[in-house]
C-alpha angles and dihedrals in degrees: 000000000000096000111172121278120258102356125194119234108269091035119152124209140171134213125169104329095315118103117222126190128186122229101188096273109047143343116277118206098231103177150336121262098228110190113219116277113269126233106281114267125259115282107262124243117279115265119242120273124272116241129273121271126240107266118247131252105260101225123204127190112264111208132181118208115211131178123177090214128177092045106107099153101350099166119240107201084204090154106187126326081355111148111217123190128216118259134171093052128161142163098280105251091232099037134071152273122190100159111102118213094284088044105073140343134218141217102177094163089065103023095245128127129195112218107223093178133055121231144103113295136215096207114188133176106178142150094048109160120185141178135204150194098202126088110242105008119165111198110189115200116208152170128233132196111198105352085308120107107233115236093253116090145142136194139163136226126240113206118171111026081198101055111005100033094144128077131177124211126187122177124181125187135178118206144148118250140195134216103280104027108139119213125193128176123210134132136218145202124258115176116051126349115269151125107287112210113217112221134220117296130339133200138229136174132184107192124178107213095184 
């Protein structure tokens, strides 16, 4: 570097932004000149756009209308703790069916259905309307996935076969359910053993939320 000729100790020099100073021996960097900082720059210029995104898939409820008709006192004979499953289903005539044939199939004749499609599940058994003959009869109706009862339910009490011999029952569930789940709807008695009348129409719905 061209440091000055013959300094004396103590000497200062600059070269570039860097400070020397000799110390009688040789010249000893002692610190860096640094200038004040300058305004901010103009914004640059904005960059081009991504590109777009793949569109997504639009997803509308699919729901399945059931109804076990014809079957206006048909006689269960559920005894006690007895399950019973529903028979004599069919698509109810004024409700709807959007799954197509992978979707979901269906066993009426023994009240089962096969899910075809994953996904989370509304599951509703409702408008069950029974008679008896036995004092003090408790049929439950429920709804099982894969031979197990899930751990929704509702039932009602008979009393008086005289005076209070009817009884309704409505369950709902949500769940989410796999190709090949199997759901089946019945109902039993749980008080003492009888038979059990089934009354008028009831009402089932399998609807796939999502």
């Amino acid at each position: 570097m061209p440091f000055p000729n013959s300094p004396s100790t103590g000497d200062t020099t600059t070269i570039g932004t860097s400070t020397y100073r000799y110390n009688g021996y040789a010249w000893v960097r002692i610190g860096t000149i640094v200038g004040f900082t300058g305004p901010q720059g103009p914004t640059g210029s904005a960059g081009s756009d991504g590109p777009s995104g793949t569109a997504g898939t639009a997803f509308s409820p699919q729901l399945l209308s059931i109804q076990a008709t014809g079957a206006a006192f048909q006689p269960y004979n559920v005894g006690r703790q007895t399950d019973h499953q529903y028979s004599g289903m069919t698509t109810d005539p004024g409700g709807t069916n959007d799954f197509a044939a992978t979707g979901l199939t269906a066993n009426y004749s023994e009240g089962s259905f096969t899910i075809k499609q994953d996904g989370f599940y509304s599951l509703v058994a409702s408008h069950h309307w029974f008679n008896n003959t036995t004092l003090r009869t408790f049929t439950d109706v429920f709804i099982k996935k894969n031979g197990n009862k899930l751990p929704t339910l509702a039932g009602g009490y008979i009393r008086d076969a005289s005076s209070q011999e009817e009884m309704t029952a409505s369950v709902t569930r949500f769940d989410r359910l796999s190709d090949g789940d199997v759901i089946t709807f019945g109902f039993n008695n749980t008080g003492n053993s009888s038979s059990a009348h089934y009354l008028r129409d009831s009402n089932f719905q399998i609807v796939r939320l999502f």
